[in-house]
N, C-alpha and C positions, 0 to 999 in steps of 0.2 A: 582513536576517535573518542571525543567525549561530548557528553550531552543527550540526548533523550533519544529512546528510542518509541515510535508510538504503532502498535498494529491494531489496525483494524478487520474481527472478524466476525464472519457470519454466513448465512448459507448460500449456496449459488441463487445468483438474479438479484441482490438485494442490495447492489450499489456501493459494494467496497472498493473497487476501483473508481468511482469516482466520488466517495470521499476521501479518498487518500490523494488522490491527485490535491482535491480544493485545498485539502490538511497544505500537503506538502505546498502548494503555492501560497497561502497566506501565511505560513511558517518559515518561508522561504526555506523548505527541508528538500531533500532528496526522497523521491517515489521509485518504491521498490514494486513490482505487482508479484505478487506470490507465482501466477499462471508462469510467467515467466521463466520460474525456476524449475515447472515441473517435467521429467527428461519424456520424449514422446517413444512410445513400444513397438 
């Protein structure tokens, strides 16, 4: 893969998910959400 990688971060409640979504759609990038990746206990 080449080309930018961009993260956005910050504390919980404060709208990384959805600028990363707005990023990724006028980027026309791929949205990763970090929640996503984390394993539940």
């Amino acid at each position: 893969m080449s080309g930018k990688c961009i993260i956005v971060m910050g504390v919980s409640g404060t709208g990384k998910s959805c600028v990363g979504q707005a990023l990724a759609l006028a980027l026309d990038a791929k949205f990763i959400d970090g929640d996503d990746l984390h394993l539940e206990r």
